[in-house]
C-alpha positions, 0 to 999 in steps of 0.5 A: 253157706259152703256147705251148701254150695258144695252139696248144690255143685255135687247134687248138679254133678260137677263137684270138683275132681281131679285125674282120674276120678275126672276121667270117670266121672266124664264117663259116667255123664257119657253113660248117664246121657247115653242111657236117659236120654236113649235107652231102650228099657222102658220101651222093652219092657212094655214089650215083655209084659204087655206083649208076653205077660207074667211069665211062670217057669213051665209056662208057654209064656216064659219059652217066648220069654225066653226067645225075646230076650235073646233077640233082644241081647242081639239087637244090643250088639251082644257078640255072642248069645245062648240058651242054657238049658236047665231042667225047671219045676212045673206048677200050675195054679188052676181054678182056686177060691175060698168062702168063710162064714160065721155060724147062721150066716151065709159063705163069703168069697174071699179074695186070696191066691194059692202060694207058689208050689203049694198043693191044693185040695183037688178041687174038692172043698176042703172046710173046717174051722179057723183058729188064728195065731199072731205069731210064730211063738203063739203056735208053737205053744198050741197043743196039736189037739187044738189045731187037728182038723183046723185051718191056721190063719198066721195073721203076722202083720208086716213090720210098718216100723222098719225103714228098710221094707227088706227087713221086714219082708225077711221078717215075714217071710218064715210064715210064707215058707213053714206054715203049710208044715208047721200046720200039718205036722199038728194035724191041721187041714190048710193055712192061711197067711196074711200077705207079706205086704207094706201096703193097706189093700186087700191084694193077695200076695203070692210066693214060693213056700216049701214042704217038709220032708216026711209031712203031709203037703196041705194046701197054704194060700194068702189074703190082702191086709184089709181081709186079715184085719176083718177075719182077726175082728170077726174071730174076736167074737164068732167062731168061722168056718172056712172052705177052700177049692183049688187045683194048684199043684206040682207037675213035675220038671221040664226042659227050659233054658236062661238066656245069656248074652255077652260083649268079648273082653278086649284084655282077657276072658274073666267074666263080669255078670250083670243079671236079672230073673226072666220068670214072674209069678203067673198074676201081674206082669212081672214088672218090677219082678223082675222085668225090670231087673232084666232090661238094666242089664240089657241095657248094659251090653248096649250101651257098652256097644252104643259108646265104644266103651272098651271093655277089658273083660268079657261083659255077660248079661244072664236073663236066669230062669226059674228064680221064683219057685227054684231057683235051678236056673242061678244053680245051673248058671253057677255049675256050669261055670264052674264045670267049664273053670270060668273065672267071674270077677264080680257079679250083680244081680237087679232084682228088688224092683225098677225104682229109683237106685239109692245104693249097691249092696257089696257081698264081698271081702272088705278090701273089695267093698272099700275100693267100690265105697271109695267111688261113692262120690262118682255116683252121688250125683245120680242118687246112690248114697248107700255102700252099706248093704252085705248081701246080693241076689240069689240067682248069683249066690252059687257064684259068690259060694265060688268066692265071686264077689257079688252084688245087687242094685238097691233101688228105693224100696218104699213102694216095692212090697205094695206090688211085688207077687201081685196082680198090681205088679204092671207095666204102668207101676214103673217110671221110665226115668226111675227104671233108666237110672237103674241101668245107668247106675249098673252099667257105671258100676259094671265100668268101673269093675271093668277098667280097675278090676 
């Protein structure tokens, strides 16, 4: 029965501390109040991706992006906001479609999306029969004459088994990134993947992928889970034909900017990031991906201000570009910094979804990941248990190559592959208290960094 008083008193966030955990844990409520019952996220985020949309690199809809955010740092109380430039890859999707047929029937439209900085077939119809493999493995043991003038449906299903989705979308993520090449370099015609998806819809999810050097670049598109199951059945008993049309394709690099606002450190100039990804792929509205990522950290600086909070060190949200299909705007972040020999304490990135936060992932020494899990018990009452995580995200990986210690904002990830690279990531996908506790989350981790750092 003490045990469960104790847990009750802790869930209620009035577990019984002493000095200076006390002192931080009346902070962290100041926060908390501050942010659920105030914040401005969720309103802005309505005001990105219902008022701008999805927001691709290149795209027009990206350069307001980018304009919004800096007002949006300004109205925060930034002290000072930026345009960093940074040269970016164009790609542009274009009119796209797929048929399949069996022998005698008639074409079938199959729903699917082109992945991210693949090449299409130049609107021309591009056909031929589908060979299916479940595996990696299974491919590499086809001899090339089996697959030359073949389409490779790599009908890899989504680990159900793991708990944590990441592993399995990591997993799964091989087929998205090599099976244009893997297919080409056996004189293949297109692949075709199953979605990297949790979910048992037909959306199609798209994603970045890559070409080898010195490999023809053929095109690669993705379908839903309940089209994957249906093409394995039929190819099972009947030979099919596929045809795609589309015309997505590179268009070289243009001049874009990320967007950087910050809060001067009252004690010296070291830096503190807290970040997101301004771009979405060019379906949904980039919601969970990453507007999410990008209003907790808004919400970062103007709390700071909100509260009085005096900050010892120079606080800096990063609005990156270009994470989706690049990557160049975290590169150029991290170049730059270390050009101008900017010192950065420590870094994290909200990037895995506006859910609600269960844990921070520490990229770090084990002397600094020991010191953050010892404050563990401040940030119970507000559902984040798990200190166990040892990676960050990729738009703060240049710093943490520099030695900076990273991080990343675990939220609940059951839902996330549901949506994620979708038409289905929305505005309406994402619950105002969830999203809020997630900028509450950064902004406490962000003040204890702060004040003991």
């Amino acid at each position: 029965m003490k045990k469960i008083a104790n847990l009750s008193l802790l869930i209620l966030g009035v577990t019984f501390l002493s000095g200076q955990a006390k002192e931080d844990s009346v902070q962290f409520k100041r926060i908390s109040t501050e942010i659920l019952n105030n914040g401005k996220g969720y309103h802005e985020l309505k005001e990105l991706t219902k008022g701008i949309g999805n927001r691709l690199s290149g795209s027009e809809a990206y350069e307001k992006s980018v304009q919004w955010a800096a007002q949006k740092l300004r109205d925060a109380g930034a002290d000072k906001v930026w345009l960093q430039e940074v040269m970016i890859p164009v790609w542009i999707r274009g009119k796209e479609s797929l048929h399949i047929k069996t022998s005698g029937g008639n074409w079938k439209n199959i729903k699917m999306l082109s992945l991210g900085n693949s090449e299409g077939t130049g609107g021309k119809d591009v056909s031929g029969e589908i060979i299916m493999v479940k595996s990696l493995e299974e491919y590499d043991k086809l001899p090339a004459e089996r697959v030359k003038n073949k389409i490779v449906f790599f009908n890899y299903p989504f680990n159900q088994e793991h708990v944590q989705t990441f592993i399995a979308y990591r997993e799964a993520g091989a087929y998205r990134r090599t099976a244009a090449s893997l297919t080409a370099k056996k004189g293949g015609k297109f692949a075709i993947i199953r979605s990297l998806s949790s979910a048992f819809d037909d959306v199609p999810h798209t994603g970045n992928m890559r070409y080898d050097e010195n490999i023809s670049k053929i095109p690669a598109i993705t379908i839903g889970n309940t089209s994957a199951d249906e093409l394995e059945a039929i190819l099972k008993t009947q030979q099919v034909t596929a045809k795609l049309n589309s015309n997505c394709g590179m268009k070289g690099e243009k001049s874009s900017h990320s967007v950087i606002g910050e809060i001067t450190g009252k004690k010296d100039q070291s830096v503190i990031v807290v970040g997101g990804h301004l771009d979405s792929w060019d379906v949904g509205e980039g919601a969970h991906d990453d507007g999410a990522g990008i209003v907790q950290s808004i919400e970062v600086i103007r709390t700071f201000k909100k509260l009085g909070l005096q900050n010892n060190h120079t606080i800096r949200a990063v609005c990156f570009a270009n994470e989706e299909n690049g990557t160049k705007g975290g590169k150029q972040y991290g170049k730059v910094a270390k050009e101008n020999n900017e010192k950065h304490l420590f870094a994290i990135e909200s990037d895995a979804g506006g859910f609600s936060p269960r844990g921070i992932s520490l990229e770090m020494d084990d002397p600094q990941r020991k010191q953050i899990q010892s404050w563990g018990n401040l940030f119970l009452p507000y559902g984040v248990y798990n200190f166990e995580g040892k990676y960050s995200g990729s738009d703060i990986a240049p710093l943490h190559e520099m030695g900076v210690p990273a991080a990343e904002l675990v939220p609940d990830p059951q839902r996330y592959f549901d949506i994620h690279h979708t038409a289905e990531d929305t505005f309406e996908k994402v619950n105002r208290r969830e999203l809020l506790l997630g900028s509450t989350v950064m902004t406490q981790l962000i003040y204890m960094i702060d004040k003991n750092w």
